[in-house]
N, C-alpha and C positions, 0 to 999 in steps of 0.2 A: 630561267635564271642564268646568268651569266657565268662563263667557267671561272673555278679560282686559279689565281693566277697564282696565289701562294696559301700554305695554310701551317698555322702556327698558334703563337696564345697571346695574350693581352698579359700583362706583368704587372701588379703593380704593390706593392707590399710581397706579402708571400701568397697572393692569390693569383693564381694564372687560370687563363678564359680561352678553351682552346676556339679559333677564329677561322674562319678563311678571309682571303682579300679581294674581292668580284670589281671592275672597272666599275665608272661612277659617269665617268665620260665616253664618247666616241668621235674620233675625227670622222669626218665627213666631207672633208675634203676633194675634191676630184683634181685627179693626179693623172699626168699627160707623161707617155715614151717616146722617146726621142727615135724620129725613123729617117729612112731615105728617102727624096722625096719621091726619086726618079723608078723604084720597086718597092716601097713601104716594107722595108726592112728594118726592124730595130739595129738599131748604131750600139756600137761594142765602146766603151771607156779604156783607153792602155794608158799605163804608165809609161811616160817617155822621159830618157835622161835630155834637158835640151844643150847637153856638150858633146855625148856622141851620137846622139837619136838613135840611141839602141834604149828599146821596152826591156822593159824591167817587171817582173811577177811582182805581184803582191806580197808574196813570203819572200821574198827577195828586198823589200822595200825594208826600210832602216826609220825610225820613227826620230823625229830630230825636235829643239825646242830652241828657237832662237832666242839668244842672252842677247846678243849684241848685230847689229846690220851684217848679214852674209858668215854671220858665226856660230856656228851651233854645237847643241850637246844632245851626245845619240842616246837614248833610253832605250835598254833592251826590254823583250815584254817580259821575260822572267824575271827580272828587276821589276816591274809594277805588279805582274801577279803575288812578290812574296809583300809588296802593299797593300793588297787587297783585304776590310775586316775578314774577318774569319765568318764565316757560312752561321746562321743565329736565325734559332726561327720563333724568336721573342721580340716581341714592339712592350721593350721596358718603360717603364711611364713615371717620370724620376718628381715632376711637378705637377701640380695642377692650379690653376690660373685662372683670373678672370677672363670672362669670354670680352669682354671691353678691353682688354688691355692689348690683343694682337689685333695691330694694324693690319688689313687685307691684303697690303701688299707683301707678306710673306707668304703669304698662301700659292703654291705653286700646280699643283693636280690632287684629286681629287679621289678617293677608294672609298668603297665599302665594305664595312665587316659583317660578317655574318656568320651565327655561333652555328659549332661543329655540333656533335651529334651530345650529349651530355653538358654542354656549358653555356644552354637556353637561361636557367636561370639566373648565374652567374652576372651573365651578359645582361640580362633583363635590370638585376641591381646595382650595378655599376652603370646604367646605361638612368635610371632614376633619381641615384644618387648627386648623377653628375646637372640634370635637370634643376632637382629640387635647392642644388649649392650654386649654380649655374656658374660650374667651372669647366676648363677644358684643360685636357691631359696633356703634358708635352712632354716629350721621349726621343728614341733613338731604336731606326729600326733598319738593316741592311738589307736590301732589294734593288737584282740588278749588278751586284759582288760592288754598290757602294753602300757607304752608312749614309740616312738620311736620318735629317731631325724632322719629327711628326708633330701633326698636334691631333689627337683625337678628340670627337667632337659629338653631341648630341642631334641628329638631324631629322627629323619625323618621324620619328619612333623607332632610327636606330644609328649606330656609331660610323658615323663619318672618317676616313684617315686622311688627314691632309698632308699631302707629302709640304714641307716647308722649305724655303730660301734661307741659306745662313744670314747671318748680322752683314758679314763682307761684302754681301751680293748685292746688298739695298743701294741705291744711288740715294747720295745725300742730297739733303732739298733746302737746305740752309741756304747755298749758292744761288738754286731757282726761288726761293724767296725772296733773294734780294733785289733779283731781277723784275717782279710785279711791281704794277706803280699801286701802290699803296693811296689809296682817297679818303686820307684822316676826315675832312671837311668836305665829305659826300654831297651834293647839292640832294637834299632833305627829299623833295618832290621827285627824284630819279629815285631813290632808294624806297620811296613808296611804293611807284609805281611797279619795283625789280618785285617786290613781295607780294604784292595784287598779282602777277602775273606767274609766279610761283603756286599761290593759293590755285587759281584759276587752273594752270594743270597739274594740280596734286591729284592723285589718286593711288591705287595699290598699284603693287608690282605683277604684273602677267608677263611672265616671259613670254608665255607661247604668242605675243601680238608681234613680235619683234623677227624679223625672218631676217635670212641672209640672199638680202636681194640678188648680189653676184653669183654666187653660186646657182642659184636654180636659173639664172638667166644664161650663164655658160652649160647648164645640163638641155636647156631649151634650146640652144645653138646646136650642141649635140647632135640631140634628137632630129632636130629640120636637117642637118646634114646628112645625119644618117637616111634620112630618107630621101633623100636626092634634092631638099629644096634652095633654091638659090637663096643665097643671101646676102642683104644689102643694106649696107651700116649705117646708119643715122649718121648725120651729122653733129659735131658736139655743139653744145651750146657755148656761148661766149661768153665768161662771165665778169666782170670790170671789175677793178679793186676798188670800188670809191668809198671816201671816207664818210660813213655812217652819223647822223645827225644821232647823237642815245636816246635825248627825249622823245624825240619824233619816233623811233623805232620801236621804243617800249609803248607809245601811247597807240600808235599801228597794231602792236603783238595785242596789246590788251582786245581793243576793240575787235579783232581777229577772232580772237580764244571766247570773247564774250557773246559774240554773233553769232557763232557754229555752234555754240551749245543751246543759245534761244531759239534756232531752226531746230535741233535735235529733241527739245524740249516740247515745241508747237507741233513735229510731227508725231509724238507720242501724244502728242494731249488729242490732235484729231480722232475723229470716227468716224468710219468709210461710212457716206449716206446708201440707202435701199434703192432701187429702181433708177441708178444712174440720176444726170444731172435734170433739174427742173426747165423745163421750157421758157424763156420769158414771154412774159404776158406782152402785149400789144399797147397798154398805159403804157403813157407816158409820165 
C-alpha cells in the first residue's frame, strides 16, 4: 500500500471519518542532469547578479513580483508564511453535488482515502450514501501550507479526493467558440458518414491499450547506450499540409475501419485444418 502522505478526517455535518491520503497517481517521467561533457560532472546552478556578476546565496536572494516593466515589489517570506491557512487536518465537505455538474476540466490530481483504524464503517456509509444519491462532496482542505478546493468522489469501491482548479484558473471558451466555423447547413451525407464512422470505433474505455510511446522509446535509447550500442537516427518523415478532400477522407476512414474488422472477424471465424495443407490432385 502506498505511504500516507497525510492523515486526518472527512467532516461533514458533525460526523468526522478519520482518513489517510495514499497518492492515486505516479510520474513516470524520466528525468536527465545536466553534466560536463568534457569529465561527466554534474553542473552546479549559481545565482548571478548580471550588474556586478558577483553570485548571490539563495538565503540571500530577495523574492520580488513585477507590477510594472523593471519595477518591482519585494515580499518578505515571513510576510507569506503569516498568509499561510493555519495547519487543519479536516477535508470539511460544505456541499454536495451532482456528479454531472463538474466539468472535468477542474479536476487537477488525484488521492485516495483510505479509513484509519475505527472509521471503516463510517467510511463504508458515506461512501454508499454518496453512490446511491450519486452525489459528489465539495470542500476545502489545506495540503502543502495551501488551502485547496476538493471534490470527493466515489471510485470503485472507494473515495477518491480530487484536488480542484479555482473558477479564476479556467480559461474561458466563449472566445474559442467563436473562433470554430460553425456548419449550421452541414452537407447531410458528410454528417452521416462522421456518425458511421464513430459507430465503427465505439467501444469501451481500456486504458491499459494506450502507452506512452516516447517515453519507453527514450528508456530504449537509454538502455542501447548504456551498453555501448551505436546509435543511428532515422530520418524523419516529411509530412505536406495539403488540403484534405472531407468526403473523400471519411469515405477512406470508413472503408479502412470496416476492412480490418472483416479481416479480424474471418481470422476468428477460421479453423487451423489437421495434417497441413492438401495436395493437389493432378485433374484438371
Amino acid at each position: 500500500m502506498p505511504k500516507a502522505l497525510w492523515n486526518g478526517y472527512i467532516s461533514f455535518g458533525l460526523v468526522n471519518i478519520p482518513v489517510s491520503l495514499v497518492t492515486a497517481v505516479r510520474d513516470k517521467s524520466i528525468h536527465f542532469n545536466l553534466l560536463h561533457p568534457e569529465d561527466g560532472a554534474r553542473l552546479r546552478q549559481k545565482l548571478v547578479c548580471p550588474f556586478d556578476a558577483k553570485e548571490v546565496g539563495r538565503k540571500q536572494a530577495a523574492r520580488g513580483y513585477e507590477v510594472s516593466p523593471g519595477e518591482y515589489v519585494i515580499v518578505e517570506e515571513d510576510e507569506l508564511r503569516a498568509l499561510e491557512p493555519e495547519k487543519s487536518r479536516m477535508i470539511e465537505i460544505s456541499d454536495f453535488v451532482a456528479m454531472a455538474e463538474i466539468d472535468p476540466v477542474y479536476y487537477e490530481r488525484p488521492y485516495y482515502l483510505i479509513p484509519q483504524e475505527g472509521g471503516g464503517k463510517a467510511y463504508s456509509l458515506l461512501l454508499r450514501a454518496m453512490v446511491e444519491k450519486n452525489r459528489i462532496g465539495i470542500g476545502k482542505f489545506v495540503f502543502h501550507e495551501r488551502e485547496h478546493v476538493v471534490a470527493l468522489r466515489p471510485l470503485d469501491g472507494i473515495l477518491c479526493l480530487e484536488i480542484m482548479r479555482f473558477a479564476d484558473e479556467i480559461v474561458g471558451r466563449k472566445g474559442i467558440r467563436d473562433s470554430v466555423e460553425e456548419e449550421r447547413s452541414a452537407d447531410k451525407k458528410q454528417l452521416e458518414l462522421a456518425k458511421e464512422l464513430i459507430d465503427a470505433l465505439a467501444g469501451d474505455f481500456e486504458p491499459e491499450k494506450y502507452k506512452d510511446d516516447y517515453r519507453e522509446a527514450v528508456r530504449e535509447l537509454i538502455e542501447k547506450k548504456a551498453r555501448g550500442e551505436k546509435i543511428v537516427a532515422a530520418p524523419a518523415e516529411a509530412h505536406e499540409g495539403k488540403v484534405v478532400d472531407l468526403m473523400a477522407a471519411l469515405e477512406r476512414s470508413l472503408a479502412q475501419v470496416r476492412g480490418g474488422q472483416e479481416d479480424a472477424q474471418g481470422a476468428a471465424g477460421r479453423k487451423p485444418t489437421r495434417g497441413g495443407r492438401k495436395k493437389a490432385s493432378g485433374k484438371q
